[in-house]
C-alpha angles and dihedrals in degrees: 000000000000140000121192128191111195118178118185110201117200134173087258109020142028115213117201127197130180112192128189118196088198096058099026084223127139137205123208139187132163111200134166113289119254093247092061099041089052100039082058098048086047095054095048076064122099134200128002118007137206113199121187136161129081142290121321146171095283123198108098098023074056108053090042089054092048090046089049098046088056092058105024132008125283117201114193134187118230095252094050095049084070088079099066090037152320101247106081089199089058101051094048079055086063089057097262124138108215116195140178119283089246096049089046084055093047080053098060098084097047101108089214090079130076095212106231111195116212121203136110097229110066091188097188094049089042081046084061112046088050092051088056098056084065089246127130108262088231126097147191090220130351110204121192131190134196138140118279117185091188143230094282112194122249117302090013120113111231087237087048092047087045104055088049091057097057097045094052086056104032097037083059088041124009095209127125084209097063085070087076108104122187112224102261092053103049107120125244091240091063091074102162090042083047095054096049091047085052089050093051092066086081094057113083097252127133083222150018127213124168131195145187109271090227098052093049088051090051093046085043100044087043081065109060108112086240073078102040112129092351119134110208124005137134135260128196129184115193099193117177091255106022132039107200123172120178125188113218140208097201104294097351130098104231081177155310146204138216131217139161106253100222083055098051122085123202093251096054088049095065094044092053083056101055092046092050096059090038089047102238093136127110122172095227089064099048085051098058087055090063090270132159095228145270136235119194129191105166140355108240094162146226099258085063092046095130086183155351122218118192121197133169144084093269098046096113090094086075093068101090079045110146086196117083102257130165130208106243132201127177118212086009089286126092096202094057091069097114095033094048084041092050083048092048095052087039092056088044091050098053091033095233118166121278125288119217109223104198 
């Protein structure tokens, strides 16, 4: 027997999904993300502010702090300004004070300081809600996705960084699944995915794995039955921050592309679709629209398109669509994308026997 925690971590929910092989029996929420919770506890705060912990989803923990610098003073540690941005100079122009870890520590007990506490996992809210589903707090596996843009080096953009990264794994292996890393193999580079899989250890699980959000959403939409035995069809997964589509070839990734959902217009969707099945895509280009990125292995194009599958919270754009799209939802849930797509590549990982997503 088996017992799998997948948390799936966005800019605006966190879906949850417990899932037993020996009963064959799943567990599902869908709560408000970290980054909100927090963003809104910050906000009830008033005056100075220390704000320690590691690496999060940024957007609105990062709008609150710069709001707050301009009127009281933020003091931030060196692993939570990460959050804001890499680059530490640019954070102390916004205001900020960054110290050392240590200093931040020494800090903790000034009164003159409201502690923030920066980190995706909130372990004792996530120990809750699983309680609640009747279900023992104690796994097999826990497996966590978000998206991470990367520590890029010196004089390399982080999309840049970031789309490097994919083609050297999926152009070996053109699996969504070979972007699970186990704790101990995440790389160094991966620092928000890093921090999370630090932050797990204090969940009850025999191991940790952690995974790209947009990876987990392609392997999760590809298995919606809408999919099954087709050869090459398309996936999209309009998410409220990111927008991600692959085109597949069975089980493999031909390609993909990124974009920030709130940049992107129905009619440049579809034709990012077309071009990525005919493989007129170039990353570079999408770059230069305001992008995220695209990565492309092979053209299987768009005449041969069996199917497109649309998932995500944002997905009613696609409703006025010209082109023949279907409302997918794995495991007969939409918001369960990442999470059914963390337990695919889990199940892949430990090569563990099918399981059937109706």
């Amino acid at each position: 027997m088996s017992r799998f925690l997948m948390i799936d971590i966005g800019a605006g929910t966190m879906d949850i999904l417990v899932y037993d092989t020996q009963t064959d029996l799943h567990y599902k929420a869908v709560v408000k993300s970290p980054v909100r919770y927090l963003a809104e506890k910050t906000a009830s705060i008033s005056g100075n502010l220390l704000v320690i912990g590691n690496e999060m989803g940024g957007g609105p923990i990062t709008q609150i702090l710069l709001e707050r610098a301009r009127e009281a003073e933020v003091v931030m540690s060196l692993s939570a300004s990460a959050t804001l941005n890499h680059d530490v100079e640019k954070v102390k122009s916004w205001g900020i004070q960054v110290v050392e870890d240590n200093r931040a520590d020494q800090l903790r007990d000034n009164q003159s300081y409201t502690v923030v506490a920066l980190s995706d996992l909130e372990t004792g809210r996530i120990e809750q809600i699983v309680k609640s589903f009747g279900v023992p707090y104690a796994f097999d596996a826990v497996a966590i996705c978000a998206q991470d843009h990367g520590v890029p080096p010196l004089g390399v953009s982080h999309l840049d960084f970031r789309h490097n990264m994919f083609k050297a794994r999926l152009t070996e292996k053109p699996y969504p699944h070979t972007l699970l890393y186990q704790s101990d193999q995440v790389p160094d580079t991966m620092n928000r995915l890093k921090s999370i899989s630090n932050s797990a250890q204090q969940i009850p699980a025999a191991e940790v794995y952690v995974m790209d959000s947009g990876l987990a959403a392609i392997l999760g939409a590809s298995l919606d039955r809408q999919c099954h035995q087709k050869k090459r069809f398309l996936v999209l997964d309009i998410a409220t921050s990111h927008t991600v589509g692959a085109a597949m070839a069975g089980d493999e990734i031909a390609g993909f592309f990124e974009y920030h959902t709130q940049d992107i217009t129905l009619a440049r969707l579809e034709n990012l679709l077309r071009n990525l099945a005919d493989g007129k895509l170039s990353h570079q280009k999408i770059l230069s629209e305001g992008g995220h990125g695209a990565f492309l292995r092979q053209a299987i194009g768009f005449s041969t398109i069996e199917t497109i599958v649309a998932t995500g919270p944002k997905r009613k754009m696609l409703t006025k669509s010209q082109l023949p799209i279907e409302f997918g939802a794995p495991w007969g849930d939409n918001m369960m994308t990442g999470a059914v797509g963390l337990l695919e590549a889990l199940r892949r990982r430990k090569g563990l026997k099918p399981i059937i997503y109706l």
